[in-house]
C-alpha positions as CSV (number, residue, x, y, z in Angstrom):
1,X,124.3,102.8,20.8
2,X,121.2,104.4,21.0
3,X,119.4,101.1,22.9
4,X,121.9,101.4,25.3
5,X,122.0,105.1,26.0
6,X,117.9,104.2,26.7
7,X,118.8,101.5,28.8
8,X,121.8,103.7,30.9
9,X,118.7,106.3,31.5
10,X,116.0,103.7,32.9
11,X,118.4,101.9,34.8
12,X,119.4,105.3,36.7
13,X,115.8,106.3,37.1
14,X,115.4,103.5,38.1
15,X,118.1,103.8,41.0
16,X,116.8,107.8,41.6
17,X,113.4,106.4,42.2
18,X,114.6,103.6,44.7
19,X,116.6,105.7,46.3
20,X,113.6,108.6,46.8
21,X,111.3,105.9,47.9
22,X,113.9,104.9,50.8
23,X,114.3,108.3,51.8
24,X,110.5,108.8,52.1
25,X,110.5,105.2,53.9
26,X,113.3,106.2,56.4
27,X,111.6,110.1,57.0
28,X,108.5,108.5,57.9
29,X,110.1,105.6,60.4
30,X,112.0,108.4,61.7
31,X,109.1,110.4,62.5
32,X,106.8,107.7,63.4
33,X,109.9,106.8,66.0
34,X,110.0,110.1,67.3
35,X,106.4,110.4,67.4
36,X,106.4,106.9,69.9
37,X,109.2,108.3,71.8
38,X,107.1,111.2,72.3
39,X,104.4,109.8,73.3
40,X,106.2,107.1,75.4
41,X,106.8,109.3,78.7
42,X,103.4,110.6,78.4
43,X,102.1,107.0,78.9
44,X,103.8,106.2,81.8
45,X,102.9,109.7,83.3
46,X,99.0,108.7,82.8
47,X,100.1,105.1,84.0
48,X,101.2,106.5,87.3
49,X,98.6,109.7,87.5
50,X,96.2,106.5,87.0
51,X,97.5,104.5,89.8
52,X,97.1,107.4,92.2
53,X,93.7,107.5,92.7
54,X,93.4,103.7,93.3
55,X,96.4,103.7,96.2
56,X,94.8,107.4,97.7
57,X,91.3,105.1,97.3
58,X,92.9,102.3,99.2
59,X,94.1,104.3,102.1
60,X,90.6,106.3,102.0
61,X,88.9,102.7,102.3
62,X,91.0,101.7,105.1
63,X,90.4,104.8,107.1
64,X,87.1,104.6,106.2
65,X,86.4,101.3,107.8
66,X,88.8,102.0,110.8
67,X,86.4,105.2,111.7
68,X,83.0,104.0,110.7
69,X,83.9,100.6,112.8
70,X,84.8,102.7,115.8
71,X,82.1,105.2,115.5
72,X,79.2,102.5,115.2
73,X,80.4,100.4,117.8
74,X,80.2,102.9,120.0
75,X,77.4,104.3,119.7
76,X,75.9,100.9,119.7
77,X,77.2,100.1,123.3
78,X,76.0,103.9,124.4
79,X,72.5,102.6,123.4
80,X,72.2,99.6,125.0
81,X,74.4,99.9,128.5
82,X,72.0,99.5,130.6
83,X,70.4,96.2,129.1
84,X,74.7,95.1,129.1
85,X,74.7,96.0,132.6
86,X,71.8,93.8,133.5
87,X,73.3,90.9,131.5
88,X,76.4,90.8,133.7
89,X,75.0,91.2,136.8
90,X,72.9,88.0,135.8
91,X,75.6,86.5,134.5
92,X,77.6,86.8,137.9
93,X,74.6,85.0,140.1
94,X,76.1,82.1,141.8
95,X,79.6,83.3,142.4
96,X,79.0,85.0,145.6
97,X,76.8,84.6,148.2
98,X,75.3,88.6,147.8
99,X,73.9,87.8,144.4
100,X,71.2,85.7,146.4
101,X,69.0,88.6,145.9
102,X,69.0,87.5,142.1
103,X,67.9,84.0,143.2
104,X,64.5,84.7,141.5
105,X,65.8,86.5,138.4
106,X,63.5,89.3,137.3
107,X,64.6,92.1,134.9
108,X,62.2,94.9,136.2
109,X,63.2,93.5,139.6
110,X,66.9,94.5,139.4
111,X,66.4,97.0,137.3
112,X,64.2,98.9,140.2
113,X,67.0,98.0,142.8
114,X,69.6,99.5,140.1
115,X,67.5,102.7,139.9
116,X,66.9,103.1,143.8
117,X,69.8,102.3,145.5
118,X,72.1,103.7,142.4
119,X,70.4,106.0,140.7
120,X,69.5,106.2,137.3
121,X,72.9,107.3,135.7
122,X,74.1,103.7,137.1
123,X,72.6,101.9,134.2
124,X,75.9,103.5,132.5
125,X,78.3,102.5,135.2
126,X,81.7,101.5,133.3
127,X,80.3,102.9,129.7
128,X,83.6,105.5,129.9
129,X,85.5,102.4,129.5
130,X,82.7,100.7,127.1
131,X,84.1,103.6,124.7
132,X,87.3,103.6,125.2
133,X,87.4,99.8,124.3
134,X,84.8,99.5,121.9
135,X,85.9,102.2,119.8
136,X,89.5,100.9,119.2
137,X,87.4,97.4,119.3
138,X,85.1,98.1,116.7
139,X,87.9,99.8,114.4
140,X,89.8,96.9,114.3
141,X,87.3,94.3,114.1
142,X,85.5,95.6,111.1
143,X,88.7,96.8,109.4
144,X,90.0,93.3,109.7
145,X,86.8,91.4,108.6
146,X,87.5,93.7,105.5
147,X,91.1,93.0,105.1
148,X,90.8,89.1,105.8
149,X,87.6,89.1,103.1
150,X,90.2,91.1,100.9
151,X,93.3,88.7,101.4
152,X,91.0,85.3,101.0
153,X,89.8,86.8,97.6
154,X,92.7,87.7,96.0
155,X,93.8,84.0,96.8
156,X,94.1,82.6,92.8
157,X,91.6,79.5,93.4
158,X,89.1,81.4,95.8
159,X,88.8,83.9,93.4
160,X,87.5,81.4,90.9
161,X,84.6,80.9,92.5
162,X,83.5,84.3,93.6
163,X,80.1,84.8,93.9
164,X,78.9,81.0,94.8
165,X,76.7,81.0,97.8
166,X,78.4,78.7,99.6
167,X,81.9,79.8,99.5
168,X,80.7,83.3,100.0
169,X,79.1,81.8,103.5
170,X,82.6,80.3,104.7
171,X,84.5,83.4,103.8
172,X,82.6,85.6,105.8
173,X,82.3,82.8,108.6
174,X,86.1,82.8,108.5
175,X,87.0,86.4,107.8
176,X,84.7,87.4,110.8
177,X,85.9,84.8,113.7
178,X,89.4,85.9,112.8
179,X,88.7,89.7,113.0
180,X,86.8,89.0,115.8
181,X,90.1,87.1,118.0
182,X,92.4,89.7,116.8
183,X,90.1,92.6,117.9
184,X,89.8,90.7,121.2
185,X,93.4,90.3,121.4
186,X,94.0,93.8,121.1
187,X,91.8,95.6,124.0
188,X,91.6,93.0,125.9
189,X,92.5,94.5,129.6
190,X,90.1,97.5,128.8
191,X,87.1,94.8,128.0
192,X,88.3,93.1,131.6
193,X,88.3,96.1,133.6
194,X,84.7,97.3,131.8
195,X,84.0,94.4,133.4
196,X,84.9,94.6,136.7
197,X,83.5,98.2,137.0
198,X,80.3,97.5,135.6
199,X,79.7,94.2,138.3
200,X,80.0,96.7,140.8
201,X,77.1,97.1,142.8
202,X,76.7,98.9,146.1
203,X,80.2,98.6,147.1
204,X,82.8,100.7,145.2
205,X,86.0,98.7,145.4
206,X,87.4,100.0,142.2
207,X,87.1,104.1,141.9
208,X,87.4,104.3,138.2
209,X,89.1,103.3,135.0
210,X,93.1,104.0,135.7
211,X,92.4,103.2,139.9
212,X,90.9,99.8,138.0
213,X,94.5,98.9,136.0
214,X,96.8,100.1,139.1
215,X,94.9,97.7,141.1
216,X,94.3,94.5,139.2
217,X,98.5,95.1,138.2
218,X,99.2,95.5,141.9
219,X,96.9,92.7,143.3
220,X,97.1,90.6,140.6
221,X,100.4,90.5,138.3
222,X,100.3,92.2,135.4
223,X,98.5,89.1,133.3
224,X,95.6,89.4,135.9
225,X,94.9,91.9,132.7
226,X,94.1,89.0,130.9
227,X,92.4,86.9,133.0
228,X,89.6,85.0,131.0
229,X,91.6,85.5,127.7
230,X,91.1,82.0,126.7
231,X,87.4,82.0,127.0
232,X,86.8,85.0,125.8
233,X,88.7,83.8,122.0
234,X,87.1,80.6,122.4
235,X,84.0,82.6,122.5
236,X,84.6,85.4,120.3
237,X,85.6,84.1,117.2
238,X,82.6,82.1,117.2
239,X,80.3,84.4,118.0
240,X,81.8,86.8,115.3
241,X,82.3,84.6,112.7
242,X,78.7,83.1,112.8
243,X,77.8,87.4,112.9
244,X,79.3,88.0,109.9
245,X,78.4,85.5,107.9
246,X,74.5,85.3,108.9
247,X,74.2,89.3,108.4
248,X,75.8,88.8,104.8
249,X,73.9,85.5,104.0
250,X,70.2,87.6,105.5
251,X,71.0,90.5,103.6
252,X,71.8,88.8,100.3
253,X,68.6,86.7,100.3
254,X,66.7,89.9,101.1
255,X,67.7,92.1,98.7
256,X,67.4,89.3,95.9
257,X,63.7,89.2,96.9
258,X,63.3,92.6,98.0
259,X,65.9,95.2,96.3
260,X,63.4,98.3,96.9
261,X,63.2,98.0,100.8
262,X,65.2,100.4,102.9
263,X,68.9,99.9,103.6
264,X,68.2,101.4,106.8
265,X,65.5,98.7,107.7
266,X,67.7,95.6,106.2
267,X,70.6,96.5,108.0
268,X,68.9,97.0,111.3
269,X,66.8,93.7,110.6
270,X,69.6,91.3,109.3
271,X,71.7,92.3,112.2
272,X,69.5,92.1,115.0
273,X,68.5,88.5,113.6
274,X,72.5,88.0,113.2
275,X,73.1,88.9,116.9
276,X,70.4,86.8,118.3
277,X,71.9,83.6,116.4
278,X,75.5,84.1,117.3
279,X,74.5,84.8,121.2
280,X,72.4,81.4,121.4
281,X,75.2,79.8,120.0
282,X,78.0,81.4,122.3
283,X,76.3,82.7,125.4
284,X,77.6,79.5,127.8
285,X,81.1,80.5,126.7
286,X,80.2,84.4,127.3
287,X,79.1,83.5,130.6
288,X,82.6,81.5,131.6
289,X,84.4,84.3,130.0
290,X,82.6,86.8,132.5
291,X,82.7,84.8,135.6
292,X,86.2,84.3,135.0
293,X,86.8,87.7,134.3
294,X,85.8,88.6,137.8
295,X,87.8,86.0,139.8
296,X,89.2,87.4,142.8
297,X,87.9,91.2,142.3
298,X,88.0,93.1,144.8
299,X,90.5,90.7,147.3
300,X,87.8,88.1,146.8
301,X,88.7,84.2,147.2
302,X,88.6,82.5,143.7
303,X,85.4,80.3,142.9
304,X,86.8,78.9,140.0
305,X,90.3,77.1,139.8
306,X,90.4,74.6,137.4
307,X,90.6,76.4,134.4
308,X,88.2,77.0,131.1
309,X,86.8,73.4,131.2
310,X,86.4,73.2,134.7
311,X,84.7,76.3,135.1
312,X,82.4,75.0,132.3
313,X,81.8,71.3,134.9
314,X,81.6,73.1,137.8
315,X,78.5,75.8,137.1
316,X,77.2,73.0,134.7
317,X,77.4,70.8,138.0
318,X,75.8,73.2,140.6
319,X,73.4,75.6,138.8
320,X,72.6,73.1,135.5
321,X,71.9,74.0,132.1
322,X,70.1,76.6,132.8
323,X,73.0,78.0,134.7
324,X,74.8,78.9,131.2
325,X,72.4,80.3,130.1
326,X,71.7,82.4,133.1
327,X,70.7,86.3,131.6
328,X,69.8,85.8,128.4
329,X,66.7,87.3,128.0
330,X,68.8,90.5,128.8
331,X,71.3,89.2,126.4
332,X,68.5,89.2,123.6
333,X,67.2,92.5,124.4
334,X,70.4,93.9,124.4
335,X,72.1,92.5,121.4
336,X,69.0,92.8,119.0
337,X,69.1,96.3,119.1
338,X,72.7,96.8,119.7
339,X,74.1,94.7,116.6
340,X,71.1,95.7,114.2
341,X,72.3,99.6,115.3
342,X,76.3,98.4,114.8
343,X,75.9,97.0,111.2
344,X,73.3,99.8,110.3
345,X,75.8,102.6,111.7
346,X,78.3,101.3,109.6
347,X,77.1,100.7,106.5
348,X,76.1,104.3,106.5
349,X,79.3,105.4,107.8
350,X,81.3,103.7,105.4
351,X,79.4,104.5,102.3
352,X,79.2,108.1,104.0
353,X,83.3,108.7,104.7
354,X,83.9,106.3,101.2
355,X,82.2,109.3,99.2
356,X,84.2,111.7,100.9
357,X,87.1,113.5,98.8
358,X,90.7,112.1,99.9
């Protein structure tokens, strides 16, 4: 009797003391539970607080690459007008018989007739338009070298091999020659009438920028506005691509051998050396592009009516080789300066307008 009134009491103290433990077990899965629920809403609030600053950084980037694109281009083309000026107007000998005077190409030469039968301020003739198209030019181009570098990176297998040399060559070859067409593309008829006004010598056929666009459109057909489109893509993407991806390839080698130099100095350096390489490589194309460009301006007859290649045969034909390459020495001049000033102007821009707050 009395072993099993001792057993009746373990066995229920038993039972109280599994019973306690459960309850402390549940109470503290219940609080714990209550304590993740808690602390549930508060992670997905920091989760999306997080994931603001990186989209408001996004659109900050973007903006920041539209403007410092637009501004440095610009101000590139302000610098060097007048050297752009004497380019076309060598570019242009041979299509009509009043550019005999440029028979015996000289720089200072034209230059001197520019000053004394224009005036000074003529060295800038067309450079209202120069801004109008390289600003919206320059925006785009260098905002969709960023966004075509962005897009071929996040590509799975691409991204792999971020980082070797020669991958990062052909991105940035690619990346630039396709910012550069759709840049092009975009402002084309401003680049075209910029054109026209600045091949404008004594005679003032077109008064200004909007008489320009009524007149080609009325004389010409509305795709008169794109006359030279072809060439100027052909030419373009090239010349941009190879740009892009010498100014990157120069600047990485230099700063690997010289990280304390200036930024100033190796972005003015690597992109002068950048603009002289692309222009050798692309100036016969530039200078189909141009003549093209000016086909019957000003009620002219056409020179030129067989199309890209045929243009190409016939000044190869009756000026030679060194008919393509007819104003390059101007060409240098100018795009040394101008494309060392471009990539300089917006590096600083970019790092400048990236730093700002949103």
């Amino acid at each position: 009797m009395t072993m099993e009134a001792r057993v009746g009491v373990v066995v229920e103290g038993g039972q109280r003391a599994l019973h306690t433990a459960t309850a402390v077990n549940n109470t503290v899965v219940d609080a714990g539970n209550r304590k993740l629920l808690q602390q549930q809403p508060q992670t997905c609030q920091q989760q999306q607080q997080s994931n603001k600053p990186s989209l408001n950084q996004k659109q900050g980037g973007s903006i920041s690459h539209l403007v410092a694109g637009g501004i440095s281009g610009a101000f590139a083309k302000t610098c060097t007008a007048p050297l752009a000026r004497l380019t076309i107007l060598f570019q242009i000998q041979g299509m009509q018989s009043e550019t005999a005077i440029l028979s015996s190409p000289s720089i200072w030469r034209e230059a001197s007739r520019i000053v004394n039968e224009e005036g000074f301020r003529a060295f800038w003739k067309g450079n209202l338009v120069t801004v109008a198209h390289r600003l919206p030019y320059s925006a785009v181009n260098f905002y969709a070298y960023e966004e075509y570098n962005t897009l071929f990176y996040s590509n799975p297998v691409l991204k792999r091999f971020k980082g070797n040399a020669s991958l990062d060559v052909l991105v940035h070859f690619v990346s630039g020659g396709l910012a550069g067409m759709t840049a092009a593309s975009a402002t084309y008829p401003l680049d075209l009438v910029r054109t026209r006004l600045s091949a404008q010598r004594s005679s003032m056929y077109y008064q200004g920028v909007g008489h320009a666009f009524r007149t080609i459109i009325r004389e010409e057909g509305f795709w008169g506005l794109y006359k030279g489109l072809g060439a100027t893509l052909l030419g373009v993407g090239p010349s941009l691509a190879i740009s892009f991806s010498a100014y990157n390839s120069l600047k990485t080698s230099w700063l690997s051998h010289r990280p304390s130099d200036s930024e100033v100095m190796v972005s003015l350096s690597c992109g002068s050396l950048s603009g002289i390489a692309s222009s050798t490589a692309t100036f016969p194309v530039d200078l189909v592009r141009r003549r093209m460009q000016l086909e019957g301006a000003g009620g002219r007859a056409r020179v030129y009516k067989t199309g890209l290649l045929g243009t190409f045969k016939h000044i190869f034909k009756a000026e030679g080789m060194r008919g393509l390459y007819r104003g390059i020495l101007p060409e240098y001049y100018k795009v040394a300066p101008g494309v060392g000033i471009a990539f300089m102007a917006y590096e600083k821009l970019k790092k400048l307008l990236s730093s700002a707050p949103n």
